[in-house]
N, CA and C atoms as a LAMMPS dump frame, in Angstrom:
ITEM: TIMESTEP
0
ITEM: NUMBER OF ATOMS
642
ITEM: BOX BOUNDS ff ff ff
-5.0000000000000000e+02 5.0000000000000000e+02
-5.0000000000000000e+02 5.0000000000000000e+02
-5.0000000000000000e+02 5.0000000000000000e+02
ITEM: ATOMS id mol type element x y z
1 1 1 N 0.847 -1.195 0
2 1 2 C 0 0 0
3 1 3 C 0.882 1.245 0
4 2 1 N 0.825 2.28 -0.647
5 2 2 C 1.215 3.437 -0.709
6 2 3 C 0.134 4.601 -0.701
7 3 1 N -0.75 4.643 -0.579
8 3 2 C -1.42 6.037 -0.448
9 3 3 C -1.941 5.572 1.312
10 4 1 N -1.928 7.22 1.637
11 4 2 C -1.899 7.458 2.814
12 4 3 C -3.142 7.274 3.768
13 5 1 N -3.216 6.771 4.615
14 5 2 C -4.474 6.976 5.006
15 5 3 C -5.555 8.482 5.38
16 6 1 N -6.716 8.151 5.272
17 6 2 C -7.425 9.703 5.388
18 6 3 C -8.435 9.511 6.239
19 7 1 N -9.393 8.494 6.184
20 7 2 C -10.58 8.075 6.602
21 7 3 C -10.098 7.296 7.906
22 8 1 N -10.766 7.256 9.203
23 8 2 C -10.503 6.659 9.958
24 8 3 C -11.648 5.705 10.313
25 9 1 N -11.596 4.12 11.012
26 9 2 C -12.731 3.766 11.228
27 9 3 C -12.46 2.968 12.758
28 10 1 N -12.984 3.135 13.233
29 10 2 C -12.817 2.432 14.77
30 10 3 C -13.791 1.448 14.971
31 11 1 N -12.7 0.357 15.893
32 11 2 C -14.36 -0.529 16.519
33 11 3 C -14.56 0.247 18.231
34 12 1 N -15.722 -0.351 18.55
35 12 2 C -16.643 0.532 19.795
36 12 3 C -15.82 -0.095 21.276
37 13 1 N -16.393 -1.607 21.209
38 13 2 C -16.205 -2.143 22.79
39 13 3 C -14.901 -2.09 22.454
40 14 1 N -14.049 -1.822 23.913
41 14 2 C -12.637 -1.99 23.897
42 14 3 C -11.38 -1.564 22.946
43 15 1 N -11.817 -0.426 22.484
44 15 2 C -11.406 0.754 21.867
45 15 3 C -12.323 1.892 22.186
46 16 1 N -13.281 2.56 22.158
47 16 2 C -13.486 4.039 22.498
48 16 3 C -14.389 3.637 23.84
49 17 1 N -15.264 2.512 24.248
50 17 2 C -15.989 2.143 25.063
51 17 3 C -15.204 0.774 26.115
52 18 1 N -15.151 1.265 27.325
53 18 2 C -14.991 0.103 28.401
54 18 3 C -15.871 -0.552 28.768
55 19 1 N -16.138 -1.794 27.576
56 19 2 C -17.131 -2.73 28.28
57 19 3 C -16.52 -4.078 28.595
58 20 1 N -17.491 -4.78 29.746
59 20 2 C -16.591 -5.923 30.028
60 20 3 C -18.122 -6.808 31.528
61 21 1 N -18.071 -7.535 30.593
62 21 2 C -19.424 -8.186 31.235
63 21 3 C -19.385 -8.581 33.027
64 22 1 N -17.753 -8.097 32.957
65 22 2 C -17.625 -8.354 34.428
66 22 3 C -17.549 -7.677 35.693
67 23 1 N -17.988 -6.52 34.711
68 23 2 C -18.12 -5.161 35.902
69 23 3 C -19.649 -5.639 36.321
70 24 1 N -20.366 -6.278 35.649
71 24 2 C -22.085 -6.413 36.064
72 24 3 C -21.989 -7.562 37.264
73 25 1 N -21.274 -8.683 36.598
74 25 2 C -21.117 -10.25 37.208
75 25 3 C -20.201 -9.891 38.499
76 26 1 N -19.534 -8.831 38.663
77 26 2 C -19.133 -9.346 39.821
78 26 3 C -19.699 -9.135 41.008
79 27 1 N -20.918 -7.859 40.483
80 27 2 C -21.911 -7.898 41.886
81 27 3 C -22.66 -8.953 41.583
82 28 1 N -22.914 -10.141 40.512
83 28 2 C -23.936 -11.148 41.36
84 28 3 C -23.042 -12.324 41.377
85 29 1 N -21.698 -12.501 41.527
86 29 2 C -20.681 -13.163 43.106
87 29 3 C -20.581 -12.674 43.359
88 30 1 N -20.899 -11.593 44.393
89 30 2 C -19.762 -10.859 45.381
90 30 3 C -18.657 -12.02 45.768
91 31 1 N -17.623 -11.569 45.957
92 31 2 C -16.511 -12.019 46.7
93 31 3 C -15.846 -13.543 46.111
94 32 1 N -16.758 -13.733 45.175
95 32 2 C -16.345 -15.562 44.626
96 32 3 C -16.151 -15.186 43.25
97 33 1 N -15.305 -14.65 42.599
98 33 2 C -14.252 -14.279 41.132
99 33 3 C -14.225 -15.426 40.757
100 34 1 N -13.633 -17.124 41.28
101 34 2 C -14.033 -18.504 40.599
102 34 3 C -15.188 -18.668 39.987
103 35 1 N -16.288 -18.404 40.865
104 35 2 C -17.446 -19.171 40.343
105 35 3 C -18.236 -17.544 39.186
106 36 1 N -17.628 -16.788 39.049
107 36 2 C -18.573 -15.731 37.859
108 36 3 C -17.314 -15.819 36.884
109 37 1 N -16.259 -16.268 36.447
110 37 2 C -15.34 -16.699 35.533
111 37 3 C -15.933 -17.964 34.763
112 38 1 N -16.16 -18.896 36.098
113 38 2 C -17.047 -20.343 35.699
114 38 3 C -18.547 -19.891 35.063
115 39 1 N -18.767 -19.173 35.177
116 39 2 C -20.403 -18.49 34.87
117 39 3 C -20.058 -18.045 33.388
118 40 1 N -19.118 -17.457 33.534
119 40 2 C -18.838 -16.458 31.803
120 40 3 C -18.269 -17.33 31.06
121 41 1 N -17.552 -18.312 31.435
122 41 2 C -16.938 -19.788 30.431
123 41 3 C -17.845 -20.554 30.521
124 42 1 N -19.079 -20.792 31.051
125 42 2 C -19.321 -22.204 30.44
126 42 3 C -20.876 -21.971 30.461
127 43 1 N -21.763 -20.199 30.486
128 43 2 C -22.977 -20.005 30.623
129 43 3 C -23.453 -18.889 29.214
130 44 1 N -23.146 -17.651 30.417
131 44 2 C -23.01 -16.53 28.97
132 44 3 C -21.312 -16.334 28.901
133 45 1 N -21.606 -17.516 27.78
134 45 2 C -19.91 -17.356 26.888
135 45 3 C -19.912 -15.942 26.244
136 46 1 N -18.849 -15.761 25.611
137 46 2 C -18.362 -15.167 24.401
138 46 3 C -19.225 -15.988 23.459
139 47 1 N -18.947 -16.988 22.86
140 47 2 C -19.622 -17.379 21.595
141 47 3 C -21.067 -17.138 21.798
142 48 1 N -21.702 -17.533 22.905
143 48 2 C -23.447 -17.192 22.878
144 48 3 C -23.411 -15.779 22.961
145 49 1 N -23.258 -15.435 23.22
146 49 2 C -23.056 -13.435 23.162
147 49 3 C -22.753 -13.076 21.567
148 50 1 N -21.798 -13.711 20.754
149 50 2 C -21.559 -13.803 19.909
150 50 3 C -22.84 -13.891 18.75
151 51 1 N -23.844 -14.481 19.008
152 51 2 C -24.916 -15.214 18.117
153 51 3 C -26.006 -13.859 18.2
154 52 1 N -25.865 -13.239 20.134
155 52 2 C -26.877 -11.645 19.82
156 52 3 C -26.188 -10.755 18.821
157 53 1 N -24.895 -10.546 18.841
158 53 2 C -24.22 -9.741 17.821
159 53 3 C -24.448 -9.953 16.84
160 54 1 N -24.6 -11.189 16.359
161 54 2 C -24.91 -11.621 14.714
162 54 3 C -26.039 -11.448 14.271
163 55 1 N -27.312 -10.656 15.498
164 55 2 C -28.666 -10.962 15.145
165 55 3 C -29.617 -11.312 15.896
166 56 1 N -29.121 -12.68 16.61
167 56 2 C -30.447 -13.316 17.192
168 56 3 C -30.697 -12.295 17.947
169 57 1 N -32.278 -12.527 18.781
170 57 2 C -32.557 -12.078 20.041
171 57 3 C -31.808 -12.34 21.292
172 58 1 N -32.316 -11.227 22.066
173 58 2 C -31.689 -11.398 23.494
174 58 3 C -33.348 -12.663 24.13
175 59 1 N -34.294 -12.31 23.775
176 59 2 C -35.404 -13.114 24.362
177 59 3 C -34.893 -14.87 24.126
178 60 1 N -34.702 -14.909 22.494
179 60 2 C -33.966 -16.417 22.142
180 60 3 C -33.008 -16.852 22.678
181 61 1 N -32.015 -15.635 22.971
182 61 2 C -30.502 -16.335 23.553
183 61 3 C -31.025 -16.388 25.241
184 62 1 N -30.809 -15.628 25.634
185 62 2 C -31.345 -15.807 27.254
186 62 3 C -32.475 -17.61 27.584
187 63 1 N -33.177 -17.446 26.536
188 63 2 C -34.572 -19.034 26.594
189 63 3 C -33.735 -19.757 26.64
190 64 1 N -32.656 -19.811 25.479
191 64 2 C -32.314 -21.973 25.077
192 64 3 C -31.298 -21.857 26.812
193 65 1 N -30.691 -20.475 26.925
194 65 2 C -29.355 -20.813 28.454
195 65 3 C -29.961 -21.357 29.861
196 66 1 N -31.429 -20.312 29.823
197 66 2 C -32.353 -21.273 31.132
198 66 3 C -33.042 -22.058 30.871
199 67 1 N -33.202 -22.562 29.757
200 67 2 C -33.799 -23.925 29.819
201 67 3 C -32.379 -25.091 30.114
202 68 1 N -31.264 -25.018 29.478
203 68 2 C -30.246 -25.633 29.935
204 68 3 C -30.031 -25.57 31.447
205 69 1 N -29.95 -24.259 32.01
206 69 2 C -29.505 -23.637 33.193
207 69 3 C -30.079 -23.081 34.012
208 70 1 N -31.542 -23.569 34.252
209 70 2 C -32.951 -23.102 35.375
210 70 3 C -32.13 -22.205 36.35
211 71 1 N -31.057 -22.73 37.063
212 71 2 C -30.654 -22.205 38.01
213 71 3 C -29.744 -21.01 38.179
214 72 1 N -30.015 -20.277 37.133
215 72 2 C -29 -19.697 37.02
216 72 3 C -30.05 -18.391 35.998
217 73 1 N -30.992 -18.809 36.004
218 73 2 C -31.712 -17.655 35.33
219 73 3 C -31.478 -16.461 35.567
220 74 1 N -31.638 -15.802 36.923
221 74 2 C -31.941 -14.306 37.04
222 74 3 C -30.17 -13.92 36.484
223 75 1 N -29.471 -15.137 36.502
224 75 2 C -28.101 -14.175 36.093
225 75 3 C -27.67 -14.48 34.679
226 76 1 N -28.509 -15.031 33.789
227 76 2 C -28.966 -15.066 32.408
228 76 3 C -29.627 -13.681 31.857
229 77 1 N -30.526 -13.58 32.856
230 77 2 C -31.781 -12.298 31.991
231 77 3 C -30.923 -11.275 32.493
232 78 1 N -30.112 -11.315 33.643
233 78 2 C -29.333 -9.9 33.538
234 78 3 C -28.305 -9.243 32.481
235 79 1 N -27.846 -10.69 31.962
236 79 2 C -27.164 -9.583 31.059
237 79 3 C -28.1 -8.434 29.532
238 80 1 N -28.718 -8.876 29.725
239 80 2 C -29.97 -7.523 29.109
240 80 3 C -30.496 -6.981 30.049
241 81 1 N -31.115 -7.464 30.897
242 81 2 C -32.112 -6.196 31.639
243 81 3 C -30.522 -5.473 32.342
244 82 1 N -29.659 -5.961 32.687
245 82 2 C -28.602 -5.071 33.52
246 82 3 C -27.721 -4.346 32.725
247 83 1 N -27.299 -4.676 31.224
248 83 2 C -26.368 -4.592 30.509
249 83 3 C -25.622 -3.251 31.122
250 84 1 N -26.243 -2.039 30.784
251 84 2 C -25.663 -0.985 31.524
252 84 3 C -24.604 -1.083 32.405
253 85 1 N -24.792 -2.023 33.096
254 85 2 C -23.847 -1.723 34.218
255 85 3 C -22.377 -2.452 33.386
256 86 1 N -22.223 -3.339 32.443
257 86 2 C -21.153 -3.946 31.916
258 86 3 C -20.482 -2.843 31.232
259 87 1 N -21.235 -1.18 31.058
260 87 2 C -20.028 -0.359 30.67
261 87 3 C -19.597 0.633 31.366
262 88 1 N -18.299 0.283 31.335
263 88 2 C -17.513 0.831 32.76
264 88 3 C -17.38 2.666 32.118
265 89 1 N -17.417 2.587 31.281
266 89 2 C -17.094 4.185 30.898
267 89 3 C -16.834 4.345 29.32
268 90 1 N -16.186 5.934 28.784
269 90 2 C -15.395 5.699 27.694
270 90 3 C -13.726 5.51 28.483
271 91 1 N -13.461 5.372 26.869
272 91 2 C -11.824 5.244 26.928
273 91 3 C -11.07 5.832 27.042
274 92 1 N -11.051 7.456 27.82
275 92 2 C -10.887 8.81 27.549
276 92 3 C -9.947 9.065 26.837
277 93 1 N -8.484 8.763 26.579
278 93 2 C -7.326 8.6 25.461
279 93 3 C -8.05 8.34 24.322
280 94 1 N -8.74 7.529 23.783
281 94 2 C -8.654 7.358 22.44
282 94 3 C -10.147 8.55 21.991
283 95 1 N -10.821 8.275 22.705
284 95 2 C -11.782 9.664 22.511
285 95 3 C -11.275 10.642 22.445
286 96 1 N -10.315 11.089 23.348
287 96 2 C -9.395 12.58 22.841
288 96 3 C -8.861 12.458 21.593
289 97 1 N -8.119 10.815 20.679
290 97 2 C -7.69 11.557 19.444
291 97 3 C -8.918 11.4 18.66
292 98 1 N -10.413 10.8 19.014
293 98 2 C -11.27 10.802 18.643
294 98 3 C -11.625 12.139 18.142
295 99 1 N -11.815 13.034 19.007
296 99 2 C -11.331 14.635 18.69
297 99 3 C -10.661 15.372 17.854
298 100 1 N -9.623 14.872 18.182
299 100 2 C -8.759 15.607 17.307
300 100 3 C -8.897 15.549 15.947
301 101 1 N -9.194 13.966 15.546
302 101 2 C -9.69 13.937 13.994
303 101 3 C -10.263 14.219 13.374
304 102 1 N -11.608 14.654 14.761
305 102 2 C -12.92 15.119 14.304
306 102 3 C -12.614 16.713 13.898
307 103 1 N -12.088 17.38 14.768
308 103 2 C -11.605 19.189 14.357
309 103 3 C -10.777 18.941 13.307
310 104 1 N -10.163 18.271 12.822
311 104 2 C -9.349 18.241 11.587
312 104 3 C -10.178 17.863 9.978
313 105 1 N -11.452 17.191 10.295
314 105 2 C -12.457 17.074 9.578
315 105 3 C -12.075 15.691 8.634
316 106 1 N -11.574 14.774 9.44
317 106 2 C -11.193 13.346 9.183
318 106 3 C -12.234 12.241 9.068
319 107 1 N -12.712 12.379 8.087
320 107 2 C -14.191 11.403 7.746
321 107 3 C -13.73 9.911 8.857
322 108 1 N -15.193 9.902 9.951
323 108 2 C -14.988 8.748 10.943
324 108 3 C -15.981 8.078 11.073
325 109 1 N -15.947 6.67 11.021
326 109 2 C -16.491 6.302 11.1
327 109 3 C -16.509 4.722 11.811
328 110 1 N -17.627 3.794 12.138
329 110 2 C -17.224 2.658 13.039
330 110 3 C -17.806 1.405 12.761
331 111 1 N -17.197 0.422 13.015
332 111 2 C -17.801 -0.692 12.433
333 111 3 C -16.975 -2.007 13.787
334 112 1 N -18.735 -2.202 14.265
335 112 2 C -19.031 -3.121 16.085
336 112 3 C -19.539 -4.259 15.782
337 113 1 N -18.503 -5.04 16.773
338 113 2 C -19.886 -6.216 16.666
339 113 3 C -20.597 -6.256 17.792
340 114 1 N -21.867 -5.704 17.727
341 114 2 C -22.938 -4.845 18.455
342 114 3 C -23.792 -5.413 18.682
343 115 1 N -24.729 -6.041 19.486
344 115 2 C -26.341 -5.999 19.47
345 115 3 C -27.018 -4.82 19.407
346 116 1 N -27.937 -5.075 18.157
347 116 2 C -29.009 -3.809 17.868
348 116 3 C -29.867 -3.873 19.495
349 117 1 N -30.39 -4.884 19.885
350 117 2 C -30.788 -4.398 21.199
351 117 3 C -29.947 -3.605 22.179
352 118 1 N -28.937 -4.194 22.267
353 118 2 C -28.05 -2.937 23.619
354 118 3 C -26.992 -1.939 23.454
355 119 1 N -27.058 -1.626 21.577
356 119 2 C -26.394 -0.424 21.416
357 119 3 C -27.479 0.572 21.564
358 120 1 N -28.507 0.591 21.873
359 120 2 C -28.89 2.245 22.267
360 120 3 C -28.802 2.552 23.592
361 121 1 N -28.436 1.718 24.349
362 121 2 C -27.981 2.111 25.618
363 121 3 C -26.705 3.006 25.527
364 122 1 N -25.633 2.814 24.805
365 122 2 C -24.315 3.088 24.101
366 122 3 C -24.472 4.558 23.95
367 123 1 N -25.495 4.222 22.828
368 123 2 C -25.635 5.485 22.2
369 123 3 C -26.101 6.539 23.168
370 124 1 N -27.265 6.264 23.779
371 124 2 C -27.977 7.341 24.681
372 124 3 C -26.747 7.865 25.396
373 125 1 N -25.449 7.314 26.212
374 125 2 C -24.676 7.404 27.459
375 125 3 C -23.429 8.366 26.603
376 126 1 N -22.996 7.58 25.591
377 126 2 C -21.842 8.574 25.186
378 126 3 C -21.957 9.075 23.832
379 127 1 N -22.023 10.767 23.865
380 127 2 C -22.227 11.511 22.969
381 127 3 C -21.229 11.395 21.814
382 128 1 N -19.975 10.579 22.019
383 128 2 C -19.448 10.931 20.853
384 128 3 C -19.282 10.04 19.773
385 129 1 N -20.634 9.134 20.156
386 129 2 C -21.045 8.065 19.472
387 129 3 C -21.283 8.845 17.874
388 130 1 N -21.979 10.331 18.332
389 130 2 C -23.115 11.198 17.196
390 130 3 C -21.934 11.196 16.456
391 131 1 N -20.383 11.871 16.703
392 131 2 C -19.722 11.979 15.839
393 131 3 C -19.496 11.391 14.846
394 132 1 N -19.85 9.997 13.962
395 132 2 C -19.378 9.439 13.196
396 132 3 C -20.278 9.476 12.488
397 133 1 N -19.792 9.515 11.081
398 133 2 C -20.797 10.178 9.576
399 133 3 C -21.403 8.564 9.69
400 134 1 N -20.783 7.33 9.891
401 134 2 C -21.518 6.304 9.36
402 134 3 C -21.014 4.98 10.781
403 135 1 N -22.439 4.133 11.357
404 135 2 C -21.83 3.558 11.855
405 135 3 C -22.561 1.768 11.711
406 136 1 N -21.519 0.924 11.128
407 136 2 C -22.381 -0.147 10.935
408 136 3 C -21.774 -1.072 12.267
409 137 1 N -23.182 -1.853 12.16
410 137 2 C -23.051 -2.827 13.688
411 137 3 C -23.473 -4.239 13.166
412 138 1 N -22.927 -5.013 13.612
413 138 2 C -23.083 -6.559 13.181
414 138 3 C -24.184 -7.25 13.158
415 139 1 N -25.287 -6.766 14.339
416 139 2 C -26.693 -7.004 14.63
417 139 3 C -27.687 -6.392 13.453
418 140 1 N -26.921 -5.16 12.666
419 140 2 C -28.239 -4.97 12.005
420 140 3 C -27.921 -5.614 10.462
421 141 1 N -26.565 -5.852 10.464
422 141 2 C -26.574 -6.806 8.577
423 141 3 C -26.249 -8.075 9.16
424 142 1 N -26.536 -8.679 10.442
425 142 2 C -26.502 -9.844 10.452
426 142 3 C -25.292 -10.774 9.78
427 143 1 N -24.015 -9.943 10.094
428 143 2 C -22.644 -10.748 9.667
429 143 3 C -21.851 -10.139 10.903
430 144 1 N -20.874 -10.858 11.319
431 144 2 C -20.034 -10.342 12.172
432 144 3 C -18.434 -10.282 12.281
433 145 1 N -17.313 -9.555 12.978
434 145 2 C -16.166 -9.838 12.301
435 145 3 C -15.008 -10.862 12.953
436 146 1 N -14.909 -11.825 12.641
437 146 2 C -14.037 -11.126 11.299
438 146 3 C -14.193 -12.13 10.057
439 147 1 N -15.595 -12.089 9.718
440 147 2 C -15.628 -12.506 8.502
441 147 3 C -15.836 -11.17 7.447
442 148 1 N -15.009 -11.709 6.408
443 148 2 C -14.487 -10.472 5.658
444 148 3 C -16.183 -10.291 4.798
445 149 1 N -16.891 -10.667 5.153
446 149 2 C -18.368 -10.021 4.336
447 149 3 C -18.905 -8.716 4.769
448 150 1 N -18.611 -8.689 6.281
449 150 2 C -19.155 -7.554 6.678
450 150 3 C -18.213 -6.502 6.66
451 151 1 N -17.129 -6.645 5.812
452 151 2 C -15.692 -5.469 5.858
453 151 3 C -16.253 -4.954 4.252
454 152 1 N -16.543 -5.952 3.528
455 152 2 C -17.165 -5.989 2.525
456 152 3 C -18.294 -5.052 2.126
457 153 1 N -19.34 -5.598 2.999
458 153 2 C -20.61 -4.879 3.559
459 153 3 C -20.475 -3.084 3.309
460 154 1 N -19.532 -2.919 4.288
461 154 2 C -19.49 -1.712 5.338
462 154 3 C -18.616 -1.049 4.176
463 155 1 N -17.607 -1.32 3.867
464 155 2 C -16.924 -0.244 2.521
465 155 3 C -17.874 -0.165 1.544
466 156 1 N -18.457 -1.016 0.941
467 156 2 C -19.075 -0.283 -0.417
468 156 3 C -20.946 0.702 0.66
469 157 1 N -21.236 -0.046 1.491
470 157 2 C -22.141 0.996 2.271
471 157 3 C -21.994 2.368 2.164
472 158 1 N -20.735 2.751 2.446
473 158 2 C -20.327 3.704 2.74
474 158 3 C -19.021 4.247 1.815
475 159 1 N -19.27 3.151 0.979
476 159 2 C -18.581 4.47 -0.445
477 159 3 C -16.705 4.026 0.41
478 160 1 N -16.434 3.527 0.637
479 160 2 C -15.136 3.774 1.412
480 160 3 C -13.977 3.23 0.597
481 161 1 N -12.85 3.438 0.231
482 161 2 C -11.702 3.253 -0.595
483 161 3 C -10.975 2.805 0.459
484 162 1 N -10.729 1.434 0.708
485 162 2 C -9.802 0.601 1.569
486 162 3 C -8.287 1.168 1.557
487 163 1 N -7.867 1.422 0.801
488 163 2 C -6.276 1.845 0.583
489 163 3 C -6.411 2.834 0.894
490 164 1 N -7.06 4.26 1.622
491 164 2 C -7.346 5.39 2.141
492 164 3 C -7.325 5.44 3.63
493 165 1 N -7.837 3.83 4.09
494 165 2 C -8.184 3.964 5.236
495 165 3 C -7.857 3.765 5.863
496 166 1 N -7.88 3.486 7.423
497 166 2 C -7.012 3.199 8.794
498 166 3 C -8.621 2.572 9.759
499 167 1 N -8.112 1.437 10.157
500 167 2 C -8.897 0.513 10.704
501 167 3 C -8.35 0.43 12.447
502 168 1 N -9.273 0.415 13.055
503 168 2 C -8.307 0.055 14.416
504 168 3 C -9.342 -0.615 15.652
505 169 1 N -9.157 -2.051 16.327
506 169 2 C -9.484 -2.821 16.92
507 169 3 C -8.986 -3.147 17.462
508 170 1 N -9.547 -3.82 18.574
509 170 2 C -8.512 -4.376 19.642
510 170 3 C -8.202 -6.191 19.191
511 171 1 N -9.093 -6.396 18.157
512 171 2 C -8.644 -7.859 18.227
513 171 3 C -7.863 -8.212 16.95
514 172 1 N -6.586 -8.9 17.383
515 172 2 C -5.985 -9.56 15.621
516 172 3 C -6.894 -10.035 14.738
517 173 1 N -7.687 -11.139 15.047
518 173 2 C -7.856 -11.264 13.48
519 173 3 C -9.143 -10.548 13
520 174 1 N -9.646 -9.754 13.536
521 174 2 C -10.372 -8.406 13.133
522 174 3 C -9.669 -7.79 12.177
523 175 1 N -8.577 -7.047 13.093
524 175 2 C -7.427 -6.39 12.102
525 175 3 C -6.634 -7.042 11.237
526 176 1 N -6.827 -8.186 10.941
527 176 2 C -5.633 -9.554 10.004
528 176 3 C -7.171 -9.218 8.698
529 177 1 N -8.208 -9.422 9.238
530 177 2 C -9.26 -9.352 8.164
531 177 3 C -9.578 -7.997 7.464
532 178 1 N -9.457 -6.976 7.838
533 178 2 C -9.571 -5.968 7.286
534 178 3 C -8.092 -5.723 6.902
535 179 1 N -6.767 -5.679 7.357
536 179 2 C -5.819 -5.917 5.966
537 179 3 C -5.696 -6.791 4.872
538 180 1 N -6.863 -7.763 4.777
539 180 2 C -6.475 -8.516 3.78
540 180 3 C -7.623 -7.842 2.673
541 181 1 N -7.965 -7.302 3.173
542 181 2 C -8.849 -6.254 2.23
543 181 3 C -8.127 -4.84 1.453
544 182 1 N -7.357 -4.76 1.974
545 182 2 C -6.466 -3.726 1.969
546 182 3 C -5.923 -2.316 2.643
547 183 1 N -7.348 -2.265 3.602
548 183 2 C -6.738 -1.291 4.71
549 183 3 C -5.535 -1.213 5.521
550 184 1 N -5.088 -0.018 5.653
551 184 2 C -3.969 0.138 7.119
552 184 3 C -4.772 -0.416 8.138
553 185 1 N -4.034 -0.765 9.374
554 185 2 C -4.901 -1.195 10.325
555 185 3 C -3.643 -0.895 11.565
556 186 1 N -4.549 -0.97 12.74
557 186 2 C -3.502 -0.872 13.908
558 186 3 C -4.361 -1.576 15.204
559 187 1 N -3.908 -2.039 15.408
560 187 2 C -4.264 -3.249 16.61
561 187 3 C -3.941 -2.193 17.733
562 188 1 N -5.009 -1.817 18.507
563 188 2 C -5.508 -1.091 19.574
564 188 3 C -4.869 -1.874 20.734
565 189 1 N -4.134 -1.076 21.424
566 189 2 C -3.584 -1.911 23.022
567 189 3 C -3.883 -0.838 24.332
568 190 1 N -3.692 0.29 23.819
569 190 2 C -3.766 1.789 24.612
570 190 3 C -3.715 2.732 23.623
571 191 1 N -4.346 3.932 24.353
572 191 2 C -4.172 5.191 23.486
573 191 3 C -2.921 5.991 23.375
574 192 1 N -2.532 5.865 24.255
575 192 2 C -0.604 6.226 24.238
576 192 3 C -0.237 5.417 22.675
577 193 1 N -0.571 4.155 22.771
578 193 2 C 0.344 3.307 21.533
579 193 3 C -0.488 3.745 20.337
580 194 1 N -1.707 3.93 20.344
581 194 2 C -2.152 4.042 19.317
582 194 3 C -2.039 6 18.486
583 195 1 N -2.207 6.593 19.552
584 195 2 C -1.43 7.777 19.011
585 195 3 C -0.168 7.951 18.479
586 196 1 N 0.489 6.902 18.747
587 196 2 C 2.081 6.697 18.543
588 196 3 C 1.945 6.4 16.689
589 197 1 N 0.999 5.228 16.944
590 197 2 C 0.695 4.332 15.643
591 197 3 C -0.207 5.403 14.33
592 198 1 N -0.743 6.2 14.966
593 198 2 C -1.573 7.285 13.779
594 198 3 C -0.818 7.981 13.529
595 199 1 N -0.352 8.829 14.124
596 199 2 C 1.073 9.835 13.822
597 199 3 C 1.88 9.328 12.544
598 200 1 N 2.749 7.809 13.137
599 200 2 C 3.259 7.149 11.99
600 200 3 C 2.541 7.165 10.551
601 201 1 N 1.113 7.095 10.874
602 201 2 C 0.413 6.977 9.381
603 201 3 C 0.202 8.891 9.089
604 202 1 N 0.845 9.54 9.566
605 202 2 C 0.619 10.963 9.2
606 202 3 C -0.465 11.55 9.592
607 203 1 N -1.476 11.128 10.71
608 203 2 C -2.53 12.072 10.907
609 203 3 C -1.896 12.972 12.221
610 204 1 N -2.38 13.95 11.783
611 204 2 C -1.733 15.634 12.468
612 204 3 C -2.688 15.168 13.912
613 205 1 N -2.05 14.518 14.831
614 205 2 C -2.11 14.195 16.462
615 205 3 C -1.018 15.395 16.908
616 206 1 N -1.614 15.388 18.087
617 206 2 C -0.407 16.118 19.213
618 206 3 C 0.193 14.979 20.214
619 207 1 N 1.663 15.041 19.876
620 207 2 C 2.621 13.823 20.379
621 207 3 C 1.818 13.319 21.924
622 208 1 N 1.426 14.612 22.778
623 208 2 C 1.555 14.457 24.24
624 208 3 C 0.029 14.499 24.596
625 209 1 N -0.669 14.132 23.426
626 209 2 C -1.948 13.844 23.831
627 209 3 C -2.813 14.748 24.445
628 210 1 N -2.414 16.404 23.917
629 210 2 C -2.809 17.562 24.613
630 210 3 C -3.534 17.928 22.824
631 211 1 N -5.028 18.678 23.518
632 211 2 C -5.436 18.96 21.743
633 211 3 C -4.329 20.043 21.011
634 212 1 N -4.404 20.11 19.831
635 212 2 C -3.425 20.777 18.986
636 212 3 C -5.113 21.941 18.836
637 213 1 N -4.392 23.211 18.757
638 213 2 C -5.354 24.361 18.113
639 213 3 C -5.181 24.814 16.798
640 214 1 N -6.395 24.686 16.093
641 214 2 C -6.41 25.144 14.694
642 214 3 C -7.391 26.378 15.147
């Protein structure tokens, strides 16, 4: 690749949003971290969480886990009726160069693997959700990443020229899938590193993470 990047596109959880299902779960163990680890591996996994992102319902996914798991219901239906509480905040670093791109007039935009049910909680809580001209979520085209359909999807959606752009996630093969498309990409660890990592691609950041004035 040789042309520079211009367009930026971010993913949500664990890049601009701190979510983490275990800020909810650990008030229902208090004090027993074994047994709500054992709860998140072998109840509400990742992969069944995975299947609301792709689409299904939260009513469907929550049914088939207590019918498996009677006993364990009220801490099934919480992760929807409670979800809220699984986001710990924003990310305040990467929202600041969130900023900065935005005053520089850096077309932004985001692409989650989201449930359409509990991204308007998202949305309602942090305003700088509004900032992005375009934002696709996995729940509403029913593909998720990192299958390269929905990278697919989301560039011609949105008109987007892959060799322009800069991709950034916290997970490899998220980011392994959208370079094989042809985007820049940068694997999200912190906002310190990742300001480090945009700079390199030439977007006008301030080194020390203080806004620059135009």
């Amino acid at each position: 690749m040789t042309a520079q990047p211009f367009t930026a596109v971010f993913d949500l959880g664990g890049v601009l949003i701190d979510w983490n299902p275990r800020y909810l779960y650990r008030k229902l163990f208090p004090g027993d971290e074994n047994a709500m680890e054992d709860f998140l591996a072998t109840i509400c996994t990742p992969s069944w969480n995975k299947e609301q992102d792709a689409g299904r319902s939260f009513a469907e996914g929550c049914a088939l886990l207590k019918a498996a798991h009677p006993a364990a219901a009220h801490r099934i239906d919480a992760w929807f009726e409670r979800y809220e509480e699984m986001l710990a905040g924003p990310i305040q670093g990467t929202v600041d160069i969130l900023a900065e791109l935005r005053a520089q007039g850096v077309p932004l935009y985001a692409l989650s693997n989201w449930s359409v049910e509990t991204f308007p909680f998202a949305l309602k809580r942090f305003e700088f959700l509004k900032w992005f001209q375009g934002i696709m979520l996995s729940g509403e085209v029913r593909l998720v990443k990192p299958d390269s359909k929905i990278y697919d999807r989301f560039l011609k959606t949105f008109a987007i020229d892959p060799a322009n752009t800069v991709f950034i996630d916290d997970l490899q093969p998220n980011v392994e899938a959208a370079a094989a498309l042809g985007m820049h990409t940068v694997r999200f660890t912190n906002p310190v590193a990742l300001r480090t990592e945009l700079r390199k691609l030439h977007f006008s950041l301030a080194p020390d993470g203080k806004l620059l004035h135009w």
